[in-house]
C-alpha positions in Angstrom: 34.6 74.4 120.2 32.8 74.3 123.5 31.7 71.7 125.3 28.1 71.8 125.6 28.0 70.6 121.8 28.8 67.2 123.3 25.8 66.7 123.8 23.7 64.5 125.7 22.3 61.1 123.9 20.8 59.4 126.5 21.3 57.1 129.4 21.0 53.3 129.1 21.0 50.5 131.0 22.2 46.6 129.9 22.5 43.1 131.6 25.0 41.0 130.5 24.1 37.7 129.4 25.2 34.9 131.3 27.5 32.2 130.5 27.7 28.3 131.9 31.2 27.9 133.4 33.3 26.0 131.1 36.6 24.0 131.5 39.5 26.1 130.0 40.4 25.9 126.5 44.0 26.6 127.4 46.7 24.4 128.8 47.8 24.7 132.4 50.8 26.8 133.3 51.8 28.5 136.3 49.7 30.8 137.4 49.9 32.7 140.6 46.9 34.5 142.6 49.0 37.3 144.8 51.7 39.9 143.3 54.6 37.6 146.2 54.3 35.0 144.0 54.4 36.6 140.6 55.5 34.2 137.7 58.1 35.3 135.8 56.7 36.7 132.0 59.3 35.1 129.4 57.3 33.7 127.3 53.7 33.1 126.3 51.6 31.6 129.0 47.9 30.9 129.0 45.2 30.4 132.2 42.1 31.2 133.5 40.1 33.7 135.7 37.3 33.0 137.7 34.6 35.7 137.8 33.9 38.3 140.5 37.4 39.2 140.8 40.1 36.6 140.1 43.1 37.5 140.2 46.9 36.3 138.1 50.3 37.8 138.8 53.0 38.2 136.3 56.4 39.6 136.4 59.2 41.1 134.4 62.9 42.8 134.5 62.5 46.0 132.6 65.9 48.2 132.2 64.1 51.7 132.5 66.5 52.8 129.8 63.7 54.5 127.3 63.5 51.3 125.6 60.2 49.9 125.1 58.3 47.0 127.0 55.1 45.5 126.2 53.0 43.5 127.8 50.2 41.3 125.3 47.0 39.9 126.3 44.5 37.4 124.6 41.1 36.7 126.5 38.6 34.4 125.4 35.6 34.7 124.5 36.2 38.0 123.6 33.3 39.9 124.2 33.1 43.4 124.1 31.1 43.1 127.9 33.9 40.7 128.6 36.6 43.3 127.6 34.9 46.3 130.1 35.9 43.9 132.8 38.5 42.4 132.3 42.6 43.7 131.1 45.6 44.3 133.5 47.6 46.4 135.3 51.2 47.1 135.4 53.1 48.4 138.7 56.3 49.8 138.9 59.1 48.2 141.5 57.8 50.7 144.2 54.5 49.5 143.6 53.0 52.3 141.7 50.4 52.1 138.9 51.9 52.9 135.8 49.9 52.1 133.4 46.4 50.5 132.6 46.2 47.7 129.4 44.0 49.3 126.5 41.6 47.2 125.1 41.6 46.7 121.0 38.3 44.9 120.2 38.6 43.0 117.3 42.4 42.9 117.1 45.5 40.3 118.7 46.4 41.2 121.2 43.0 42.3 122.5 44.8 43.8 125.4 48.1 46.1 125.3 49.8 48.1 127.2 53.6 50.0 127.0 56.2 50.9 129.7 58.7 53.4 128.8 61.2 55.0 131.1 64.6 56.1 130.8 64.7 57.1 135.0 67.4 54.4 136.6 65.2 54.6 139.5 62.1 53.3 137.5 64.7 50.0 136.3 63.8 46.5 138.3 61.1 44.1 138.2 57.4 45.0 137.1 54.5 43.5 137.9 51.5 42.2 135.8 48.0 42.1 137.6 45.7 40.9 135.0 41.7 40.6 137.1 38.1 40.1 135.7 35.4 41.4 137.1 32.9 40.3 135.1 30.0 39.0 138.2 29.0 36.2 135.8 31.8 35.1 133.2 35.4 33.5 133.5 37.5 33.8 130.9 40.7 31.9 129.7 43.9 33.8 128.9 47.2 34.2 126.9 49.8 36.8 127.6 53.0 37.7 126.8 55.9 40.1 126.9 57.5 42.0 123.4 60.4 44.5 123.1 62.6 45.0 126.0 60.6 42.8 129.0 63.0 40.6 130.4 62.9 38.1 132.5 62.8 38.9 136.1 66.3 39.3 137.7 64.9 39.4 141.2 62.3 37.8 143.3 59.5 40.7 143.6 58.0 41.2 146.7 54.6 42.4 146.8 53.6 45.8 145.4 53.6 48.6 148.0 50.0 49.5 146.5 47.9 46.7 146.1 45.1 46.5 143.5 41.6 46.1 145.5 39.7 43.1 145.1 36.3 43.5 143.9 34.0 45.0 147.1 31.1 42.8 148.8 27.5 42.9 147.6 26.6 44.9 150.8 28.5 47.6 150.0 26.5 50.2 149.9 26.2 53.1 147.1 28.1 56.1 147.2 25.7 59.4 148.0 25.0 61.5 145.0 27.4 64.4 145.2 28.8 66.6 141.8 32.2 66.4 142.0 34.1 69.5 140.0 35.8 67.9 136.5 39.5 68.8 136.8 41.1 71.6 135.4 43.0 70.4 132.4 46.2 72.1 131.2 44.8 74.7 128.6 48.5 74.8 126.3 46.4 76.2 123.7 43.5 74.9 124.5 39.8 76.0 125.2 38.1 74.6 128.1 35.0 73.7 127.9 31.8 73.2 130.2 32.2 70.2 132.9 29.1 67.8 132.2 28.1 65.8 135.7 26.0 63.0 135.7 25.3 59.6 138.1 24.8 56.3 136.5 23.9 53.1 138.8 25.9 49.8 139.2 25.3 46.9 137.6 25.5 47.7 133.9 24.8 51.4 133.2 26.0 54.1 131.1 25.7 57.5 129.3 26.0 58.7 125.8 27.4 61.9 124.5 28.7 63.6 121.3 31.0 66.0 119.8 32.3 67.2 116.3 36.0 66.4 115.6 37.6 68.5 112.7 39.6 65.4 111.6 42.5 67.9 111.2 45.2 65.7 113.7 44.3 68.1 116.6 44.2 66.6 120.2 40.7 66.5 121.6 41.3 65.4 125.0 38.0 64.3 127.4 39.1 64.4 131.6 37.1 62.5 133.5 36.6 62.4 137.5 34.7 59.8 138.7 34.0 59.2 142.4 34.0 56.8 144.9 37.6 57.2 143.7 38.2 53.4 144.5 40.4 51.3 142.6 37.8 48.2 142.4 35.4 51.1 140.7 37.6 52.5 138.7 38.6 49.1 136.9 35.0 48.7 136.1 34.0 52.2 135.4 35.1 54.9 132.6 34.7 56.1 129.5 34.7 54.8 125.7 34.9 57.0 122.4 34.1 55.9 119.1 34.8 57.3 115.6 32.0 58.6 112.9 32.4 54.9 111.5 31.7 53.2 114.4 35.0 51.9 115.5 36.7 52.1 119.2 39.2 55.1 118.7 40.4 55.2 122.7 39.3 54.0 126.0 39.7 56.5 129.0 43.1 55.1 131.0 42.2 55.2 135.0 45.0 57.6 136.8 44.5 56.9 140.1 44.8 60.1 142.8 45.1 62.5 139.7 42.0 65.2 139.7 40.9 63.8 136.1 41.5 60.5 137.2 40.4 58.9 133.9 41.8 60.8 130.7 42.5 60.0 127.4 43.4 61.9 123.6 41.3 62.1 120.7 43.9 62.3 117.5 42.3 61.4 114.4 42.0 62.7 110.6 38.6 61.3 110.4 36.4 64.5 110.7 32.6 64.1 112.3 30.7 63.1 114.8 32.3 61.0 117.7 30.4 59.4 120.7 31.7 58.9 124.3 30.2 56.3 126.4 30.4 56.3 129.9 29.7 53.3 131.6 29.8 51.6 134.9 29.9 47.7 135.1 30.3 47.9 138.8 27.9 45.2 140.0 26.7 47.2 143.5 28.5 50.6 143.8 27.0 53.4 142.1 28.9 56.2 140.6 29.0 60.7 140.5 31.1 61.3 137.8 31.9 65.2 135.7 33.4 65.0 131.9 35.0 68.0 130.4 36.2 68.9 127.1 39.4 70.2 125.9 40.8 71.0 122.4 43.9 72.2 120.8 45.0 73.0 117.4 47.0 70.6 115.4 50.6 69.6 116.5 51.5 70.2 111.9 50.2 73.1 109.8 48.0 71.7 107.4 49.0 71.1 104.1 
């Protein structure tokens, strides 16, 4: 299948409604606002973010010994607007980005995220950067480790590569280049066309389609979206959703990669499956190019 059957849908822009600022529903415990002052993650602990970038810092011991860690998160209300601005990061001891939480509207924890790594390098303390960017909303939180998170065994310094905070309202909007969509791996895949496009900040996105066998192949849509900023790219991305109408995957940002947002289509519900990209960046426009890939099924079929 090539890529110019996902096909265009349309281009849409939303405002998000406004909520009044409301005391939290949650009871106060530590919470600390830069990564030098992470609170250790060893149990459940609940707070609150204050719009337009706020920031919370979490820590936790992981043993890089190919067990898995996991890191839960609740956020109320829980609004699908809320949920394209707000989740958490997870850096590494060296202060690299390892992985982005996925959202999983409707479910608990609405936020998730793994860490698995069996290099003893990779062993030490991790840390947790949950943000919203929502311009408008704060939101109260509860998160908390599972599997093999530890408590920390070491007092973290700051991350080497520090999440940016959400930009001022002067900054300006990038210039409307077309950026080449990376060139995926093709292990028996075909590649298809790259798709460009530029949506503007403040609530915008774009719709495409494409038909999905529904035999357990991988489908996997790479994304390259520029001003490659790490404030834009925590507010911009993509979305796919089944036949039925249900969130399958949401793109995961990969920072300095070519496709620097990526993510796998594997399903055995055959039809027609919509990507959404979107950009809830409130002033910084966005280039992006979205390309295709397939492959045939990992299993014979039956």
């Amino acid at each position: 299948m090539r890529f110019p059957s996902l096909r265009l849908l349309g281009v849409v822009a939303v405002v998000a409604a406004t909520l009044a600022p409301g005391a939290s529903a949650l009871a106060a415990d530590p919470q600390a606002g830069s990564p030098g002052e992470a609170v250790p993650l060893d149990r459940k602990l609940s707070g609150h973010l204050n719009p337009g970038g706020g920031f919370a810092f979490y820590r936790f011991y992981y043993p890089a010994d190919g067990s898995v860690a996991t890191v839960n998160l609740d956020i109320m209300p829980s609004d699908p607007f809320i949920l394209q601005n707000t989740g958490f990061h997870i850096y590494s001891p060296s202060g690299k980005l390892v992985v982005t939480g996925g959202a999983q509207p409707g479910s608990s924890p609405v936020v998730t995220a793994n860490v698995i790594d069996s290099d003893p390098a990779m062993k030490g303390d991790y840390t947790v950067q949950l943000y919203d960017y929502d311009p408008a909303r704060s939101v109260d939180f509860a998160i908390w480790p599972a599997g093999s998170a530890q408590p920390p065994m070491t007092a973290s310094p700051a991350p080497a590569s520090q999440p940016a905070a959400a930009p001022a309202a002067t900054q300006p909007a990038p210039a409307a280049t077309t950026q080449p969509a990376a060139a995926p791996s093709q292990a028996g895949g075909v590649s298809g066309e790259a798709l460009t496009g530029h949506l503007a900040p403040g609530g915008n996105f774009a719709q495409y389609e494409f038909t999905y066998p529904g035999d357990s192949s991988t489908y996997t849509l790479n994304m390259r979206i520029t001003p490659e900023d790490s404030a834009v790219l925590n507010l911009a991305g993509f979305e796919v959703y089944g036949p039925d109408g249900a969130l399958v995957v949401k793109g995961g940002a990969q920072p300095g990669l070519a496709a620097n947002v990526s993510a796998n289509v594997i399903s055995t519900l055959p039809g027609r499956y919509m990507v959404k990209v979107y950009n809830y960046h409130p002033t910084a426009a966005i280039d992006y190019s979205v390309v295709l890939v397939t492959s045939k099924p990992t299993t014979a079929a039956v």
